[in-house]
C-alpha positions as CSV (number, residue, x, y, z in Angstrom):
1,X,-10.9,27.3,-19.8
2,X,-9.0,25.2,-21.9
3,X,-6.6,23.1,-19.5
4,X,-4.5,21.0,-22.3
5,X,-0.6,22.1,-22.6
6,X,-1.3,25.2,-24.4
7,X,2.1,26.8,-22.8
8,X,4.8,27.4,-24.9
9,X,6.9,24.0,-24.3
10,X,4.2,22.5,-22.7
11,X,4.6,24.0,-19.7
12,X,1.5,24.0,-17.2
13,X,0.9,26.8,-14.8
14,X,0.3,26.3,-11.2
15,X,-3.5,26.6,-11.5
16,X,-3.5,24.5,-14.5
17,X,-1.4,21.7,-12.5
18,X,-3.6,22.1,-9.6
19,X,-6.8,21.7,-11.3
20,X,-5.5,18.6,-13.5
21,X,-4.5,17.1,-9.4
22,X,-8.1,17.5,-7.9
23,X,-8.5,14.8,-11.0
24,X,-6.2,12.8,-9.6
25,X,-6.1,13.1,-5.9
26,X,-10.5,11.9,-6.5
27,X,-8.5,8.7,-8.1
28,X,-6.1,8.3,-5.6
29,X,-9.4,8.6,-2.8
30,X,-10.9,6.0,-4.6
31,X,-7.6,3.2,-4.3
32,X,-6.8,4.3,-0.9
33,X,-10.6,4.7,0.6
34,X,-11.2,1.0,-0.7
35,X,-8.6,-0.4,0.8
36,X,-9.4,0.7,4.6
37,X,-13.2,1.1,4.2
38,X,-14.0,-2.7,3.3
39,X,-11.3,-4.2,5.7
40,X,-13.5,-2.9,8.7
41,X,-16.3,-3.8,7.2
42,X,-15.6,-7.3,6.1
43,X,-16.6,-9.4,9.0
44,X,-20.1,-8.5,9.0
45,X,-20.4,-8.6,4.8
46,X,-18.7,-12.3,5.4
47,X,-21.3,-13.0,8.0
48,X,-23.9,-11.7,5.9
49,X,-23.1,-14.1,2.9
50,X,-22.4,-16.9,5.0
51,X,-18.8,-17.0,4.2
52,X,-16.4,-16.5,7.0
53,X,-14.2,-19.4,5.8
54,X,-13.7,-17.3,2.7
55,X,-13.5,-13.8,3.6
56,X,-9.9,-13.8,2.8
57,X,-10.5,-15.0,-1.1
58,X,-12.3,-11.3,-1.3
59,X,-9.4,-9.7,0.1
60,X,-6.6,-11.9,-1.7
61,X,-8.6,-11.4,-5.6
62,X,-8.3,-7.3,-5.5
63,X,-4.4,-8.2,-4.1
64,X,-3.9,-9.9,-6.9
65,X,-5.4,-8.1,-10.1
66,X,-4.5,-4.6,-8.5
67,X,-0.7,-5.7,-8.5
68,X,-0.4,-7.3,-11.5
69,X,-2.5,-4.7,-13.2
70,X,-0.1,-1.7,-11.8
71,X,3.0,-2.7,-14.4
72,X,1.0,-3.2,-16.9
73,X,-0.8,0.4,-16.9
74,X,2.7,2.1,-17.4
75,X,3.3,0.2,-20.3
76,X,0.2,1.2,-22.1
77,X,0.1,4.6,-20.4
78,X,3.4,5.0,-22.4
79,X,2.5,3.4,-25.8
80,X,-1.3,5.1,-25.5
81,X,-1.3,8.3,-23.4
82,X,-2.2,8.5,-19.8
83,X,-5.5,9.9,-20.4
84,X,-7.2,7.3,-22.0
85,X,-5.9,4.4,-19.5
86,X,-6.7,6.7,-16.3
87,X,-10.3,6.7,-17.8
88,X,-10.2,3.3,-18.3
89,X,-8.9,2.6,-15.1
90,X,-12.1,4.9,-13.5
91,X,-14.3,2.8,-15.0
92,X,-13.2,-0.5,-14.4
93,X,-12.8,0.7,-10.8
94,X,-16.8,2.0,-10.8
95,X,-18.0,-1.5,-12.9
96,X,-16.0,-3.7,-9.7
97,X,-17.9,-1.2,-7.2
98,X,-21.5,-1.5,-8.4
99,X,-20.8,-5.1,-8.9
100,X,-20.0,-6.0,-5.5
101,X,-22.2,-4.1,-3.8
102,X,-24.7,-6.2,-5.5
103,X,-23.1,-9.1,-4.8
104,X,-25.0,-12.1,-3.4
105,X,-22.2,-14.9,-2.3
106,X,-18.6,-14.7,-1.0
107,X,-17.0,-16.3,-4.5
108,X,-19.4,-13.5,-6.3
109,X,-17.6,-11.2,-4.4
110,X,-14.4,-11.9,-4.7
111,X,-14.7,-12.3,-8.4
112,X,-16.3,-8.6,-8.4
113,X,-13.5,-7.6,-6.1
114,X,-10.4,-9.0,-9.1
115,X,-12.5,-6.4,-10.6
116,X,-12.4,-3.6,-8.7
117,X,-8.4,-4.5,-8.3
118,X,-8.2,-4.3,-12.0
119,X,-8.8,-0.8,-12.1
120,X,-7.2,0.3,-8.7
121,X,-3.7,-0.8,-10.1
122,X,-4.2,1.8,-12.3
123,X,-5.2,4.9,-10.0
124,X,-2.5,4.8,-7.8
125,X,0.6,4.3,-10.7
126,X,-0.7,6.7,-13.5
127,X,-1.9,9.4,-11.0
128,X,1.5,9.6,-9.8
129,X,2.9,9.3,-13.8
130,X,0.8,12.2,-14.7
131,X,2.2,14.2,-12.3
132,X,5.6,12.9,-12.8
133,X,4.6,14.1,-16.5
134,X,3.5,17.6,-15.9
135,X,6.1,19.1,-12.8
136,X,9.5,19.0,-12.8
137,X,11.5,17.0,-10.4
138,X,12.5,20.5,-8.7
139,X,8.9,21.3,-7.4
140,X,7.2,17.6,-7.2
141,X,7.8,17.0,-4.2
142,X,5.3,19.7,-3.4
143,X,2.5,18.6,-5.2
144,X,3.1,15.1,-3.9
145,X,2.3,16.3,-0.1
146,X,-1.7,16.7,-1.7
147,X,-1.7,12.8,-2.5
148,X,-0.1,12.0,1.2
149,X,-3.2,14.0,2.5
150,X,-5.4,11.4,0.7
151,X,-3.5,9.2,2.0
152,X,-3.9,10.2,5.5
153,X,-8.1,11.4,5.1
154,X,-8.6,7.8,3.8
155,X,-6.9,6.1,6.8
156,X,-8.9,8.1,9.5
157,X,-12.3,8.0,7.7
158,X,-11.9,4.5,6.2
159,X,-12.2,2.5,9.4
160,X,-14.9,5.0,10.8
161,X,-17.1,5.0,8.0
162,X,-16.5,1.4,7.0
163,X,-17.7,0.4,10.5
164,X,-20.8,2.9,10.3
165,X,-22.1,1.1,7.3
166,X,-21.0,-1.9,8.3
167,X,-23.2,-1.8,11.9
168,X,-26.2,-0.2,9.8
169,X,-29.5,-2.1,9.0
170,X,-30.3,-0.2,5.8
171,X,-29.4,3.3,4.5
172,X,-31.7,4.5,1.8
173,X,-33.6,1.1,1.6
174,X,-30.7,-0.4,0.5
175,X,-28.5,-3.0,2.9
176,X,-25.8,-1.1,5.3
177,X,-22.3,-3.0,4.0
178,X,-23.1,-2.5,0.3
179,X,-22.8,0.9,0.8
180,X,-18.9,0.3,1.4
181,X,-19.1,-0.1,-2.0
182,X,-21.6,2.1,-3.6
183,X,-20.0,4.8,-2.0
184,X,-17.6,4.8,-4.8
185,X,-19.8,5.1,-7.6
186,X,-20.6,9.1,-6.9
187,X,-17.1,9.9,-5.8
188,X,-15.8,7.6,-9.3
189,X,-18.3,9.6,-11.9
190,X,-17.1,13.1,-10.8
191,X,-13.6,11.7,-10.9
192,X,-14.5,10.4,-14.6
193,X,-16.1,13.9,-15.4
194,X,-13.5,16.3,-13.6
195,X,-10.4,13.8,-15.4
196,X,-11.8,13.8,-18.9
197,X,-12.2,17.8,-18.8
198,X,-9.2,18.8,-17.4
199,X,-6.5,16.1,-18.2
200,X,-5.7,17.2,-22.1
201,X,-2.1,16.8,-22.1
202,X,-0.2,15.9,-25.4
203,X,0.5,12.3,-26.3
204,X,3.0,11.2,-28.2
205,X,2.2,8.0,-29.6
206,X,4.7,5.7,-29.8
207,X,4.5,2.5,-32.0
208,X,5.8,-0.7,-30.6
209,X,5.0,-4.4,-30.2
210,X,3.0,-5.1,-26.5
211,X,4.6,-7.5,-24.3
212,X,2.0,-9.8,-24.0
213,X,4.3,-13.0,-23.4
214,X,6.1,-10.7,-20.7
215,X,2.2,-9.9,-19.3
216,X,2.0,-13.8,-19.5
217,X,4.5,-14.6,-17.5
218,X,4.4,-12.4,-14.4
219,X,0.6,-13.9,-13.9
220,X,2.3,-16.9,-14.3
221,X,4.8,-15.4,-11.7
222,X,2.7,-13.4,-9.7
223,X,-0.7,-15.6,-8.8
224,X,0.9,-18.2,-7.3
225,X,3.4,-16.2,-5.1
226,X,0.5,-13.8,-3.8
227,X,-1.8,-16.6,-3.2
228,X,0.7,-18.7,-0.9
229,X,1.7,-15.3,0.5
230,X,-1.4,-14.5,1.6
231,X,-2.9,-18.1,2.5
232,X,0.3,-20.1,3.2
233,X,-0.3,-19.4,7.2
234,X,-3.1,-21.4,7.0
235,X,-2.3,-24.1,4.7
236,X,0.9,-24.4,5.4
237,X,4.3,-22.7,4.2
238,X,5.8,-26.4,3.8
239,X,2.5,-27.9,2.8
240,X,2.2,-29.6,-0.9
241,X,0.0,-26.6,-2.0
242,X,2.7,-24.1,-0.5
243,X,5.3,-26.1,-2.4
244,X,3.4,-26.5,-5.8
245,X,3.0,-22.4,-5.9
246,X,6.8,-21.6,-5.0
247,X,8.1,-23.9,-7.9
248,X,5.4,-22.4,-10.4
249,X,6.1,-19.0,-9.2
250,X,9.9,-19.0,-9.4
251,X,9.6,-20.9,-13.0
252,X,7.1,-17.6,-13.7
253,X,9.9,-15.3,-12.2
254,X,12.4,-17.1,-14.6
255,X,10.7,-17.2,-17.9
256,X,9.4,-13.0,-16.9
257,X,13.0,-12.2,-16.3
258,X,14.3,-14.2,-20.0
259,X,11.4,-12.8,-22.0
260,X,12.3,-9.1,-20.7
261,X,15.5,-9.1,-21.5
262,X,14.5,-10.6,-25.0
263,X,12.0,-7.7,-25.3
264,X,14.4,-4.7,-25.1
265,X,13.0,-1.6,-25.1
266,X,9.9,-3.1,-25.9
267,X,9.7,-4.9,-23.2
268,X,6.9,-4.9,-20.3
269,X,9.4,-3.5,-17.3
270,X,12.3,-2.9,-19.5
271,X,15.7,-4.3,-17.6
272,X,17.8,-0.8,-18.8
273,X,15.7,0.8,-16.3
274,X,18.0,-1.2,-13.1
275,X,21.0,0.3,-15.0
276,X,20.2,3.8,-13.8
277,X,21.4,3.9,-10.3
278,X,19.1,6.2,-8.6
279,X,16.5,3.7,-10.4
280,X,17.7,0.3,-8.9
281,X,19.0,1.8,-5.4
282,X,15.9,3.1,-5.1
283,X,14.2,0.4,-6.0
284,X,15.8,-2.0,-3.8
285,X,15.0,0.4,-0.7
286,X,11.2,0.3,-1.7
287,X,11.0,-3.2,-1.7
288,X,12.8,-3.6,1.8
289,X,10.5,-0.3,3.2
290,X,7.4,-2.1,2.3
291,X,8.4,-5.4,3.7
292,X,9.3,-3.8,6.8
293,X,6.8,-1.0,6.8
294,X,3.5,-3.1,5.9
295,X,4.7,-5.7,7.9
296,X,5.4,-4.6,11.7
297,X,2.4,-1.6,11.0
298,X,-0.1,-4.5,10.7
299,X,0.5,-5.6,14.2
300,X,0.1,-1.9,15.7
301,X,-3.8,-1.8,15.4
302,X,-3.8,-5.4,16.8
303,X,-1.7,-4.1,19.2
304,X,-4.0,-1.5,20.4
305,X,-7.2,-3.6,19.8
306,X,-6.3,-7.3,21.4
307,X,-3.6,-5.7,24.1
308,X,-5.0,-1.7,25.0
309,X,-8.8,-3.3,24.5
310,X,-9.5,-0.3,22.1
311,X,-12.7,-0.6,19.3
312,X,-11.3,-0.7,15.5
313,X,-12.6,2.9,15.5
314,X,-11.1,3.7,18.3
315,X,-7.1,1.9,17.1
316,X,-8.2,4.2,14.2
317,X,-8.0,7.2,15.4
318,X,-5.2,6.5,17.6
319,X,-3.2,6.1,14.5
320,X,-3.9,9.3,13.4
321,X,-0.7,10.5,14.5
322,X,1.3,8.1,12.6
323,X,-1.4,10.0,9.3
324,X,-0.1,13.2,11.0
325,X,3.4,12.5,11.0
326,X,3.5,11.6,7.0
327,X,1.3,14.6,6.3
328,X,3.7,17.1,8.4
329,X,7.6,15.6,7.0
330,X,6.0,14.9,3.4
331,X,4.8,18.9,2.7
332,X,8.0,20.0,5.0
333,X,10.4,17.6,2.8
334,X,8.6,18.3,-0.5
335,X,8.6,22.5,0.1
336,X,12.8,22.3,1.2
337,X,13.6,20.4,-1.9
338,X,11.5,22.7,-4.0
339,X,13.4,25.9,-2.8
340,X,17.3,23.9,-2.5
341,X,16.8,20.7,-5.1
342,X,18.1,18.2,-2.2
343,X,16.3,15.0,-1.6
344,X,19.0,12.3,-0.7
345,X,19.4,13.7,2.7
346,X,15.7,13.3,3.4
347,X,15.7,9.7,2.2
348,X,18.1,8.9,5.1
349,X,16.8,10.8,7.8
350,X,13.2,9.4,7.1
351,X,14.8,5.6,7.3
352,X,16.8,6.5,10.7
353,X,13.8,7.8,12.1
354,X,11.3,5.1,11.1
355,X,14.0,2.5,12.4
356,X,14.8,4.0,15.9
357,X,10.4,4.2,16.0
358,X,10.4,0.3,15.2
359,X,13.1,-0.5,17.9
360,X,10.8,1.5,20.4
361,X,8.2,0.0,19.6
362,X,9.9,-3.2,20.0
363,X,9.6,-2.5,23.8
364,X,6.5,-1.6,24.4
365,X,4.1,-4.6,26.5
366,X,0.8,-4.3,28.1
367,X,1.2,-2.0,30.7
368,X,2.9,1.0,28.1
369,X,0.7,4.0,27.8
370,X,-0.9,4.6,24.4
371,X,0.3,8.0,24.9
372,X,4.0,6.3,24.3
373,X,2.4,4.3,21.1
374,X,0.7,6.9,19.7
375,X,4.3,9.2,20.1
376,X,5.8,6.1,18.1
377,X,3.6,5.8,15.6
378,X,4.0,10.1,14.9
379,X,7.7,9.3,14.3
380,X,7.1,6.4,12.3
381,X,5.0,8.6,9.9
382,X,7.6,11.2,10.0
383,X,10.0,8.6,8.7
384,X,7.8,7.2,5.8
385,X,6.6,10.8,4.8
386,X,10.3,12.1,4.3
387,X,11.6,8.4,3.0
388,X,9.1,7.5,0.5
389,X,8.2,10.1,-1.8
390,X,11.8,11.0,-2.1
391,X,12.3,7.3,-3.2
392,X,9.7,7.7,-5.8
393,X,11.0,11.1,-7.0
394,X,14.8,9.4,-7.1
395,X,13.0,6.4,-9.2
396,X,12.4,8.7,-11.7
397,X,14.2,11.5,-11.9
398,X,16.8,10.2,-14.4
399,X,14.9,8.0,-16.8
400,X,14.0,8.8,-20.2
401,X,10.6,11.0,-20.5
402,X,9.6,8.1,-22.3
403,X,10.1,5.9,-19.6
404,X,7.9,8.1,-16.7
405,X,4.8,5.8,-16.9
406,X,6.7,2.7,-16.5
407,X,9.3,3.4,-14.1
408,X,6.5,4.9,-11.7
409,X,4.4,2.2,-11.9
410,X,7.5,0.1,-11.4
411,X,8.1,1.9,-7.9
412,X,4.6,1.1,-6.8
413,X,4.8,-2.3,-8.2
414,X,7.7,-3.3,-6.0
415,X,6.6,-1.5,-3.1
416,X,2.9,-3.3,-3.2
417,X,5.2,-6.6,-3.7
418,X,7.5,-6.0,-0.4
419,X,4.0,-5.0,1.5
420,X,2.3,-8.9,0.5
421,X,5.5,-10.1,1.7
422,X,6.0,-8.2,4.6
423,X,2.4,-9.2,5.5
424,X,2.5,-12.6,5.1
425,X,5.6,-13.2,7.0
426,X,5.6,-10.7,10.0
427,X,1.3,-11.9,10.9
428,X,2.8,-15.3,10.2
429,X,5.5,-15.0,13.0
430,X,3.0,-12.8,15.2
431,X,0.8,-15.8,15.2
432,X,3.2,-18.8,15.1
433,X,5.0,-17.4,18.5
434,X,2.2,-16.1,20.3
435,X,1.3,-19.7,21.8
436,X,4.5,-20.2,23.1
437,X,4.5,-16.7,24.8
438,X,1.1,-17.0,26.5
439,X,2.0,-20.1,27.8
440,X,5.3,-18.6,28.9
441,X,3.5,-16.0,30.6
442,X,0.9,-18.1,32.1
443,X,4.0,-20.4,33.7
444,X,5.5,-17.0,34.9
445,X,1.8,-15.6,36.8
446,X,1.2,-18.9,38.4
447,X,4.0,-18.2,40.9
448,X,1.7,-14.9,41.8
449,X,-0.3,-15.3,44.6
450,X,-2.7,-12.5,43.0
451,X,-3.4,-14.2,39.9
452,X,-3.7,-17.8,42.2
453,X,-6.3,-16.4,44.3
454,X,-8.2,-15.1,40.8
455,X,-7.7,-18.6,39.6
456,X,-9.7,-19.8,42.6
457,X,-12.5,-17.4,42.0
458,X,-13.2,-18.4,38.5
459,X,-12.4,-22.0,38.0
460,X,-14.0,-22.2,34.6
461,X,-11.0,-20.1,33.2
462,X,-8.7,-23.2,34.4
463,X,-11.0,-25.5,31.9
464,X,-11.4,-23.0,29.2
465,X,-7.2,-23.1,28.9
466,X,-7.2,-26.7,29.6
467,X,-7.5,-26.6,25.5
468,X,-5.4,-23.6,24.6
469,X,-6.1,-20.0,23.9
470,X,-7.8,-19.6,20.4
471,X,-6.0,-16.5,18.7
472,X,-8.7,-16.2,16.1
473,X,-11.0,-14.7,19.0
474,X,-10.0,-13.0,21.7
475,X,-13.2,-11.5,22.1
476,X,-13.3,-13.1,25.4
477,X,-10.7,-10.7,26.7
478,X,-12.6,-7.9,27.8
479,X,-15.1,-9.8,30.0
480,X,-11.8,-11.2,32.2
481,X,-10.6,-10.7,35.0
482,X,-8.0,-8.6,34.3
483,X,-5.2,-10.4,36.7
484,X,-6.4,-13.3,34.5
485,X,-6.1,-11.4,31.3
486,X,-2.9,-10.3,32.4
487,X,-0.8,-12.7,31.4
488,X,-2.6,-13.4,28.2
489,X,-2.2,-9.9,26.8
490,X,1.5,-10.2,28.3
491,X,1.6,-13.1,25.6
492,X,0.5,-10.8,22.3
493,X,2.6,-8.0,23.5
494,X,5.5,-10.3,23.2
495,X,4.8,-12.0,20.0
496,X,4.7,-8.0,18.6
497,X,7.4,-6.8,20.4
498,X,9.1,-9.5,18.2
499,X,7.6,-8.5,15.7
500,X,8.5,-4.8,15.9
501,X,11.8,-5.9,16.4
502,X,12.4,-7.7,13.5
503,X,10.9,-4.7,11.5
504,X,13.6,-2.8,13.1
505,X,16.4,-4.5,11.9
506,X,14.3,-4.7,8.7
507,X,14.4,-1.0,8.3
508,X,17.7,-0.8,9.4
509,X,18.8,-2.6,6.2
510,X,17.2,-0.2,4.2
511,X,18.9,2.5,5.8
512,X,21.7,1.1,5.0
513,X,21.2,0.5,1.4
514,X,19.9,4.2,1.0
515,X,23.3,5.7,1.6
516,X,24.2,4.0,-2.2
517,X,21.8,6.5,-3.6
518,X,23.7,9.1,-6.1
519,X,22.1,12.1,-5.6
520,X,21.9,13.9,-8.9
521,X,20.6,17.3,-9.9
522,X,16.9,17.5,-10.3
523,X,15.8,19.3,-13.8
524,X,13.8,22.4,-13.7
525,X,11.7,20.7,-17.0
526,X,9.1,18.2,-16.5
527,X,9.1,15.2,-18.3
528,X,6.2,16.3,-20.7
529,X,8.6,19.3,-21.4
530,X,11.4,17.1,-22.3
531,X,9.1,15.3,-24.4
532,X,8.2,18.6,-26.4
533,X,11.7,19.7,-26.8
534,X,12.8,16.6,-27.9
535,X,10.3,16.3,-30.5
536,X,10.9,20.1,-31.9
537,X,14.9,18.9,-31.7
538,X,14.0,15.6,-33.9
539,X,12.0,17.9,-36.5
540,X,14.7,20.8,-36.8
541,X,17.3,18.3,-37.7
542,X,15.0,17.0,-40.3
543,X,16.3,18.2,-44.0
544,X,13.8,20.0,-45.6
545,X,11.4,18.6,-48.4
């Protein structure tokens, strides 16, 4: 079957779209399986390469190359077709995989790791571009409930199979943890198969100079602000090195911003792009979601782990109804404004929801049934699976067709930009308050005769706080007395309850902001159908011979 635009118009039939999205949605698996599968897995591949120290260094090298990679796939997916940069992005992705699973020392791995990022920055934009390229705004939505599925299959098996290989000796002669990498190698060459038969879609090459001052200067922008982002809690944030990486990143954010505008339309994230509306407002909301959103969601599974005692596997699976949530209001959201062409309204309703959750959750302490947290979390995923893919579909629903692979790498760009920061500041408030509270707490129980007389039975607890209460492991936890522990947990619970909090009113300025958003009429013509029609208006008007 041949699967290129053969349609008059280049129009794609269901089954056509549908077989060009199992392409995809083995991409998207790839990104989103790598994320969760080697974040439960790390400790013991750090303890295996005698690295702990340097575990985060694997972690903060795919961070970095995956986001500065994501803007710069548009681009080229625009000047160069999507096909041809997908496969590349495939393959980089498989090279990064095989390398690290092979990998022999931390800094080995974190180098193969920038190159596993490499390609990932490219799965998640372009799958969504290609879709963006072959449905119309009217019925994406739809389509976009399959990669919100990933999504949620990757955060439930992630965890569980991360830790299976993780607490493995070896599995086919080979060592357990490298198989949290090698996994992607058989799931990465049918993707590479299955994409390079089905994905023939008409390119339109366009000629134009590549950015490559404008690529330039966002490293120059980028890899100092992720690094202090992700490491500044330990160094620092007012530290020398701290310092050194603001001024160089906000002299990076300077000269990317001068040599964009001098670019035009040539340019790496063209600037006319923030004068569409629907473009900037949503935008702005993304980056202020993924603060919030990344942020305070970080501290749930600590929540449950360090506070409810639960295994990572088990925090896992608890949040499988926040997975259920998204996967329920995404397909509900994406099937109503397929049949009636509204979106705005979901937008809003998603942000309310996900900021009354965040202000529940801002309540909850050690003694809250996980029955409560795991009814939360279902409402917060309600609120991001109505909220976000509308946001994407309003970030490009009125830009040029020949702006589709840069605009929707733009919207994951600044959403992956408002997660690092999110992160970094909401774990670094989480752990700068939660001394104070546990000592707070510890005041409070001492007036309780209960936790007195536990004191008296185990006076080596006295000696162990004599020196504080290490953060880094609270392993100790479950083997103490709980009147003991008490207090202790009482202390996480309210360093997050600040945290969720802060979140709230975090989301709460995004709902705000989402009311600017102009809700105009999505086009029954996907962007590659724009494309065609435009190019058969441009030869028409031609004068013949």
């Amino acid at each position: 079957m041949d699967h290129s635009a053969s349609a008059a118009g280049g129009h794609l039939s269901q089954r056509q779209i549908l077989t060009v999205l199992s392409g995809l949605m083995l991409g998207m698996l790839l990104a989103a399986l790598d994320q969760t599968i080697v974040s439960s897995a790390m400790k013991t591949i750090a303890d295996e390469l005698h690295g702990q120290s340097l575990q985060a260094w694997a972690t903060t090298a795919y961070l970095i190359t995956a986001t500065l990679s994501t803007p710069l796939y548009g681009k080229l997916s625009d000047l160069f077709g999507r096909k041809p940069m997908y496969l590349t992005a495939i393959s980089i992705f498989l090279a990064g995989s095989l390398a690290s699973g092979t990998a022999t020392s931390m800094y080995e791995l974190a180098a193969f790791r920038a190159v596993q990022g490499l390609g990932a920055g490219g799965l998640m934009s372009l799958g969504l571009a290609i879709i963006t390229d072959i449905t119309s705004p009217r019925e994406r939505s739809k389509y976009q409930g399959y990669f919100t599925a990933v999504f949620g299959i990757s955060s439930v098996a992630g965890p569980v199979v991360g830790g299976f290989f993780a607490g493995a000796g070896t599995v086919a002669g080979i060592t357990g943890w490298r198989w949290v990498f090698l996994v992607n190698v058989p799931i990465g060459l049918v993707a590479l198969v299955v994409v390079n038969r089905v994905l023939n879609l008409p390119t339109a090459k366009v000629r134009q100079r590549i950015d490559f001052l404008g690529a330039g200067a966002l490293v120059l922008a980028l890899v100092p602000l992720l690094l202090v982002a992700e490491q500044g809690r330990d160094w620092g944030w007012g530290s020398p090195a701290s310092i050194a990486l603001f001024v160089v990143g906000a002299l990076g954010v300077g000269l990317f911003g001068w040599q964009e505008r001098r670019m035009g339309d040539a340019a790496l994230l063209p600037l006319r792009l923030f004068g569409c509306s629907e473009f900037r407002v949503a935008t702005v909301v993304t980056v202020i979601v993924g603060v919030g959103m990344f942020g305070a969601m970080l501290s749930l599974p600590l929540y449950l782990q360090i506070v409810k005692g639960s295994t990572p596997t088990a925090a896992g699976l608890q949040m499988l109804t926040l997975t259920a949530g998204m996967m329920i209001s995404s397909t509900a959201c994406g099937l109503v404004t397929t049949k009636t062409g509204r979106y705005k309204v979901f937008a809003v309703v998603g942000l309310g929801l996900l900021t009354a959750s965040m202000f529940g959750l801002a309540a909850i302490g050690v003694d809250t049934p996980v029955a409560v947290v795991m009814a939360l979390a279902f409402v917060i995923g309600l609120g991001l699976g109505a909220s976000m893919q509308t946001l994407t579909l309003a970030a490009t629903n009125d830009v040029l067709p020949g702006d589709i692979g840069v605009a929707t790498s733009a919207s994951t760009f600044f959403r992956q930009i408002g997660g690092t920061v999110g992160a970094a500041v909401f774990l670094s408030i989480l752990f700068s308050t939660v001394g104070g509270q546990i000592t707070s707490a510890l005041r409070a129980a001492a007036a309780s005769p209960a936790y007195v007389a536990a004191l008296a039975r185990h006076p080596e607890f006295a000696q162990r706080m004599s020196g504080g209460v290490d953060v880094n492991d609270t392993s100790f936890l479950k083997t103490l007395d709980p009147v003991l522990a008490h207090p202790i947990l009482e202390g996480f619970a309210g360093s997050m309850r600040l945290v969720f909090l802060i979140g709230g009113f975090v989301a709460a300025v995004a709902f705000g902001v989402v009311w600017l958003l102009e809700e105009k009429p999505l086009s029954d013509k996907s962007a590659m159908e724009r494309r065609t029609s435009e190019a058969e208006g441009a030869a028409a008007a031609e004068p013949a011979g």
